[in-house]
KOLSEDO-665897 format. One line per 4 residues: number of its first residue (from 1); for each residue x, y, z of C-alpha. Coordinates in nm, 3 decimals. Layout:
# KOLSEDO-665897
NUM	X Y Z  ...
# end
This chain:
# KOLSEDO-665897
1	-10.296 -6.194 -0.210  -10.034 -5.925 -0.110  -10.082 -5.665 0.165  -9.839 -5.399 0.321
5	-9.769 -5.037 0.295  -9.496 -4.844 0.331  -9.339 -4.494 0.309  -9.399 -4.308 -0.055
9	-9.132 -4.051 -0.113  -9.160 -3.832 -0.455  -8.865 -3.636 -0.567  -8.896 -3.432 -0.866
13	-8.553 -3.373 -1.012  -8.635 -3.179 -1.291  -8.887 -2.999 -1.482  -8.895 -3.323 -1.693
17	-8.795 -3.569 -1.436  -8.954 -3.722 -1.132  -8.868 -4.048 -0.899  -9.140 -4.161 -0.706
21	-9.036 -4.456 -0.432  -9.167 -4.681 -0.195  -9.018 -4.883 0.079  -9.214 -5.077 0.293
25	-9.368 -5.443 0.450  -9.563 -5.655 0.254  -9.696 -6.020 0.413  -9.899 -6.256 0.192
29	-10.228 -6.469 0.253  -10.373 -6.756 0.153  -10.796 -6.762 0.183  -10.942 -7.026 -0.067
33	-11.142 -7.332 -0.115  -10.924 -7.626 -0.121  -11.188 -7.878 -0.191  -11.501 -7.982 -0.110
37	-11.601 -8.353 0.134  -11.730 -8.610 -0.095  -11.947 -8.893 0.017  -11.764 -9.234 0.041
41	-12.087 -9.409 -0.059  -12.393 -9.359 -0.238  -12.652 -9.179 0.028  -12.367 -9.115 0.276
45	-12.471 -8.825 0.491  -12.124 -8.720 0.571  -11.874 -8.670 0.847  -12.075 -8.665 1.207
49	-11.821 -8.474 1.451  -11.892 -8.323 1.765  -12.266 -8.404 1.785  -12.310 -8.215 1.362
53	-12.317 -8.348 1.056  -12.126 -8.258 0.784  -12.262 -8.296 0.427  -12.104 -8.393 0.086
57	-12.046 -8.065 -0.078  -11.909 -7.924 0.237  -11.627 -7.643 0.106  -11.313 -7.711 0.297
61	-11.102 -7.402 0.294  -10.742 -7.303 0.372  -10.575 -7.040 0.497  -10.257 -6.874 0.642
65	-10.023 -6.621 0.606  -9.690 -6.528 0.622  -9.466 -6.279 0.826  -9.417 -5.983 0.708
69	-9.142 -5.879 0.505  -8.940 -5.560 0.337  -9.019 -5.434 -0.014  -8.978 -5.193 -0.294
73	-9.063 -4.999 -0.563  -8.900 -4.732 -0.773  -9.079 -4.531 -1.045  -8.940 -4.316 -1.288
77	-9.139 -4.054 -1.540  -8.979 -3.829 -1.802  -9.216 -3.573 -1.936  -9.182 -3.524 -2.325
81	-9.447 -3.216 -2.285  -9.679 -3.156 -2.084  -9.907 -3.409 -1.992  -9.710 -3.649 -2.211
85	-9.439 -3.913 -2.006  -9.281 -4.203 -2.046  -9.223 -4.445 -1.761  -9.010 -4.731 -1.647
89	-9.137 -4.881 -1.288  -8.908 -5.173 -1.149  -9.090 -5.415 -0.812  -8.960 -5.652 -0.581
93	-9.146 -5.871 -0.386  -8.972 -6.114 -0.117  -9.019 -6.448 -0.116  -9.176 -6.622 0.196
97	-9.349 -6.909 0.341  -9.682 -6.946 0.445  -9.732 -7.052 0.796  -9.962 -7.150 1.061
101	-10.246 -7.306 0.796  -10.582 -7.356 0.914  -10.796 -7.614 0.721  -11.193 -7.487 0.807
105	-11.468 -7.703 0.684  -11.736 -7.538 0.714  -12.070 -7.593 0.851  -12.325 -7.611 1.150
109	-11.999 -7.531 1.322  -11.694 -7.451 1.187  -11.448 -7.754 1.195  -11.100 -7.579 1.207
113	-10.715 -7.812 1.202  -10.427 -7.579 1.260  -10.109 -7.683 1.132  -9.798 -7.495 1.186
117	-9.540 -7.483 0.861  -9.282 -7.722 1.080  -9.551 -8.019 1.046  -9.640 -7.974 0.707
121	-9.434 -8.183 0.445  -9.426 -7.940 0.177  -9.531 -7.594 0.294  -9.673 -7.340 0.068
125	-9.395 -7.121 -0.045  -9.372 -6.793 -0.283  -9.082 -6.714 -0.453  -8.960 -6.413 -0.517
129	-9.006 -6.185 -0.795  -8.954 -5.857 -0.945  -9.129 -5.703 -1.214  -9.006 -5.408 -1.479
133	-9.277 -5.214 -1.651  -9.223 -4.954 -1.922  -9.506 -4.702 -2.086  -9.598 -4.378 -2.261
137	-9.859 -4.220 -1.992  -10.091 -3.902 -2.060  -10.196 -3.740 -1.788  -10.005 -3.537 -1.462
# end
C-alpha cells in the first residue's frame, strides 16, 4: 500500500483548459500474512517460547515500510462543452526498498523478529512505475 500527500495546485488556462498537479511524498508498507506455523508432527502443540504456546495455524505476519520519497502527478482536462472533457493523467511513483521488517507471530503474546534491510538477503523492493491514463469524463 501507498501513502503520502502532497501540495495540489489547479491552474485553469482556459475556458476549455485546466492542469491540475500534485507534488508530494509518498512511502510504501508492507502489512500481510506471510504464512501460518505448521505442526512438525501429528498432535504437535506448537512452538513453546517464553513460558506460551504457540499453536499450528498461528498467522505469522510481516511488515515494514519504506522512507519516504518525492512524487507526481499531472492532470490535464479539455472541455468539449460543458460538462463534457476529455482527460489524459500521467503518475510516477519512486521506487524504494522496504526496510526494518518485523516478522509478528501472533498469539498469547505477540512474538515479534526485527530485521533491518542490511541483514536480509533479498530485501523487498518496488520498482518504479508510472502510469498514463486517458478518458472522456462528464461531469465539472
Amino acid at each position: 500500500m501507498a501513502n503520502g500527500g502532497g501540495l495540489y495546485l489547479n491552474l485553469k488556462a482556459t475556458n476549455q483548459l485546466c492542469i491540475f498537479t500534485v507534488l508530494g511524498a509518498v512511502y510504501y508498507e508492507i502489512d500481510s500474512v506471510a504464512d501460518t506455523l505448521r505442526p512438525s508432527w501429528y498432535g504437535d502443540p506448537g512452538l513453546y517460547w517464553n513460558g506460551y504456546f504457540y499453536e499450528p495455524g498461528t498467522p505469522l505476519k510481516v511488515k515494514g515500510q519504506t522512507d519516504y520519497m518525492f512524487f507526481f502527478s499531472v492532470d490535464i482536462k479539455y472541455y468539449l462543452l460543458s460538462g463534457l472533457y476529455l482527460e489524459l493523467c500521467y503518475s510516477n511513483f519512486p521506487g524504494a526498498t522496504i526496510k526494518n521488517m518485523s516478522y509478528i507471530l501472533e498469539g498469547p503474546k505477540d512474538l515479534k523478529i526485527n530485521v533491518s534491510s542490511d541483514k536480509m538477503p533479498k530485501p523487498i523492493t518496488i520498482k518504479e512505475s508510472s502510469i498514463i491514463t486517458f478518458g472522456i469524463g462528464l461531469g465539472l
